[in-house]
N, C-alpha and C positions, 0 to 999 in steps of 0.2 A: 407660566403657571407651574406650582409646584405638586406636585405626585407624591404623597405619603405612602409608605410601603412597609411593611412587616417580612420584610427579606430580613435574617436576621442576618445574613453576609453583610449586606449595602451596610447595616448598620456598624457594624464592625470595623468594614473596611474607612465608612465615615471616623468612626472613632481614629483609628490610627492616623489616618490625616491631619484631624484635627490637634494629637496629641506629635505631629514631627512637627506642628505651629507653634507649639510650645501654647495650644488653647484646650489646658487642663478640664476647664465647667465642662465645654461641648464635649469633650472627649470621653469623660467619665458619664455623659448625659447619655453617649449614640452605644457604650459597653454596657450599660445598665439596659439601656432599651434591647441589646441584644442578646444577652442572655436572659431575661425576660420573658422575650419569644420562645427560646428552645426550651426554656424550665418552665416555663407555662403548660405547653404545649405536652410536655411530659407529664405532668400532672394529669392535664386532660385524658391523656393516654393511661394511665395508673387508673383513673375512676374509672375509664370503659374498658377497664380489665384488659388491657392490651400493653404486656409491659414488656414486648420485644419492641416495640414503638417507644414508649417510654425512655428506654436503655437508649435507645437512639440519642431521643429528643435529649436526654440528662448528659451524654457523650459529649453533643455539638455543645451545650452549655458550658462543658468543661474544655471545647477546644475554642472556646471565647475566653474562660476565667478556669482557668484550671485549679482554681482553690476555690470554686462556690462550695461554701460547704454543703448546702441541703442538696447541690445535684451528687453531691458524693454520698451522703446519705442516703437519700434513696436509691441511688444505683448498689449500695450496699444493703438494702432492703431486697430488692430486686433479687441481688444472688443470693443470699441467705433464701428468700423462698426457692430458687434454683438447686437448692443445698449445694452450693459453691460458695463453700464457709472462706476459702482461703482469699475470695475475690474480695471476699463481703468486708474482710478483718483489712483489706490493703483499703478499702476504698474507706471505712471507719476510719481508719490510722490517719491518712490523708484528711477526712474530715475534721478528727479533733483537733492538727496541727493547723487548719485553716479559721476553727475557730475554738481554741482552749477553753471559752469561757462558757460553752452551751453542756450542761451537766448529762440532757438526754442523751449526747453521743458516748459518753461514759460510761452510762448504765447498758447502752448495745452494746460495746466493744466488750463490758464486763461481762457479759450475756455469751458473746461469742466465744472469750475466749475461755470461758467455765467449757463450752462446748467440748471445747482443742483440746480440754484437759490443762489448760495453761494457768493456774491457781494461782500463781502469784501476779501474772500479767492481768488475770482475773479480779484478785484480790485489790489492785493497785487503781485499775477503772474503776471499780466501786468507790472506792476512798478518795479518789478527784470528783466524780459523781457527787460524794457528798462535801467534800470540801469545797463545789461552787454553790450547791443547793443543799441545806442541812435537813431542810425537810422532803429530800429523795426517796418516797415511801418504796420505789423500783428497786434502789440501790442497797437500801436495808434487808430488802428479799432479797437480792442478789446473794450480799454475803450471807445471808442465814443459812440458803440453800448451796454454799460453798462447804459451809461447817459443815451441812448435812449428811454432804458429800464425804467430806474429811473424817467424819463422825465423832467429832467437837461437840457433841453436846449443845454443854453449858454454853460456849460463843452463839452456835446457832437459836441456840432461845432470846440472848442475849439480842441479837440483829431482829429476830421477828419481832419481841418486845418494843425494839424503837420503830422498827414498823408501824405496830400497830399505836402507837403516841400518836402518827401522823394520819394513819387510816384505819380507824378502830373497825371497821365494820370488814378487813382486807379478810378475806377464808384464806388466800394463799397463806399470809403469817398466823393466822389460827393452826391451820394445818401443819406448817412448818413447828409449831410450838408444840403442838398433840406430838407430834414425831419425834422431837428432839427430846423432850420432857419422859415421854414411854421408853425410852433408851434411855435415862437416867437410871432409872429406875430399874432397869435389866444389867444384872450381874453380869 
C-alpha cells in the first residue's frame, strides 16, 4: 500500500534518487512537487499576514531550487517591507538572473534601487523592464519619477506621457506631469 505525503524533504530526497538513475521525468516530477509545498505554503502564509512563516516557507523553497524565482521575489518583498532594502535588492538581483525575461522584477529592482539612490542601476532596471514589456506603464513611472528626482524636466514629462499612452486614467503620471511641467515653467 502506497502512503502519499506532502513532506516536502521525502519529495526531494525522491527526486534526487530518481535523478542518480539517470530518471530525469520522475525527477523533475518529485523537485517540482517539492518546492510547491514550501512556495505554497508561503503564500498561504503572506495571505494570513504571517510573513516570518512565509520567509521560512520561501527559504526551504530555495534550499530545494535555489533560483525559484517568485520565492526570491517575495522573499524580497518580505524585506523591502522589513525596510531591509539591501536584503530585498540581493534576493531581486538573484531573481532577475533566475528569470531575465519576467519585466515585473525590473520594475522592483528599478523601484529599489531609485531608493539606494542608485540612478543609473535604477535607470538601467527600468529600461529592461521596458525592453521585455513595452507597454510597462510601472516602469515609465519609474523613470519619470527618476527625472523628478534629477530635476530633468523635460525627460520626466517625457516618461509620464508614455505612461499615460498605456494607462490614461494613471494620477501618479498626471501628477508626475503637473510637477515636471510647473518646473518648466520656473526660472
Amino acid at each position: 500500500m502506497h502512503i502519499d505525503t506532502l513532506n516536502p524533504i521525502v519529495y526531494a530526497r525522491l527526486s534526487r534518487a530518481y535523478s542518480e538513475q539517470n530518471k530525469k521525468v520522475a525527477a523533475d516530477r518529485y523537485l517540482r512537487r517539492a518546492m510547491n509545498i514550501t512556495y505554497e505554503s508561503g503564500i498561504r502564509a503572506l495571505e494570513a499576514g504571517d510573513d516570518s512563516t512565509a520567509a521560512l516557507a520561501f527559504e526551504q523553497t530555495l534550499d530545494i531550487f535555489p533560483k525559484h524565482p517568485l520565492a526570491l521575489s517575495r522573499l524580497a518583498e518580505i524585506y523591502q517591507a522589513r525596510n531591509q532594502i539591501d536584503l530585498a535588492l540581493i534576493h531581486l538581483e538573484k531573481a532577475s538572473e533566475a528569470n531575465p525575461h519576467y519585466p515585473t522584477t525590473f520594475v522592483k529592482l528599478g523601484q529599489l534601487y531609485a531608493l539606494q539612490g542608485q540612478t543609473n542601476h535604477a535607470k538601467e532596471a527600468f529600461a529592461k523592464a521596458i525592453e521585455l514589456n513595452i507597454n510597462s506603464s510601472r516602469a515609465y513611472l519609474g523613470l519619470g519619477q527618476l527625472h523628478l528626482d534629477l530635476r530633468a524636466w523635460t525627460e520626466a514629462v517625457e516618461q509620464f506621457e508614455k505612461a499615460l499612452l498605456i494607462d490614461p486614467s494613471s494620477p501618479a503620471a498626471h501628477l508626475g506631469i503637473a510637477k515636471a511641467k510647473s518646473n518648466l515653467n520656473t526660472p
